[in-house]
C-alpha positions, 0 to 999 in steps of 0.5 A: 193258333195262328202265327204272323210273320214279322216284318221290319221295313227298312231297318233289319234286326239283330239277329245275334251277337257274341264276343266283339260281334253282332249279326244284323241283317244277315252282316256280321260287324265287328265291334261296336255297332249303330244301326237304325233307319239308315242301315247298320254302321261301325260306331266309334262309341261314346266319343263319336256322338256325330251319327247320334246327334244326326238322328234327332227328329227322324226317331223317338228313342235311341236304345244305348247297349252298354255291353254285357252289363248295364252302365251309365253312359258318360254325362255329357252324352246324355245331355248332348242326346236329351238338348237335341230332342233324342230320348235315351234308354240305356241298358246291356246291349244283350237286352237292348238288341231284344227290345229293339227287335220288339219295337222294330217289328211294331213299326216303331221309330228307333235306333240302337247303339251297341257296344259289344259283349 
């Protein structure tokens, strides 16, 4: 068998969570959290859509985590996101951090928005 190493340019993975944590790029964060080709930010959540709405036209799909269990997210975010060209895929943040780690590693232009579980 041979294994490849994974690489993911300038974007870093999530390398684990917990309660009101994550662990992206070897830094751990406090709350919820915003990470993407610009790095890893604290984010406001729903009511801060400001450094989402800033990644339209940079990537294809930004993964929304919701907290431990899957949501929806409030309506007019979504169709804040959707009108500026940000396609959405919503899901529980423990599921959106593995599917963001898939696609980063594919090279992939993605961010991810994470409430904490």
């Amino acid at each position: 068998m041979r294994l490849n190493e994974v690489t993911y340019n300038d974007a870093k993975p999530v390398e684990g969570y917990g309660p009101g944590f994550f662990r992206i790029g070897g830094e751990v964060f406090q709350g919820a959290v915003l990470t993407g080709p610009d790095g890893t930010q604290i984010w406001d959540g729903y009511d801060a859509p400001e450094a989402l709405l800033a990644l339209a036209g940079r990537i294809d799909v930004l993964f929304m985590g919701t907290g431990a269990e899957i949501a929806h997210i409030p309506t007019g975010l979504r169709t804040q996101l959707e009108e500026a060209g940000v396609g959405v895929e919503v899901m529980a943040s423990p599921a959106a951090a593995r599917t963001y780690n898939v696609l980063l590693s594919e090279g992939r232009r993605i961010a991810l928005a994470m409430l904490p579980v």
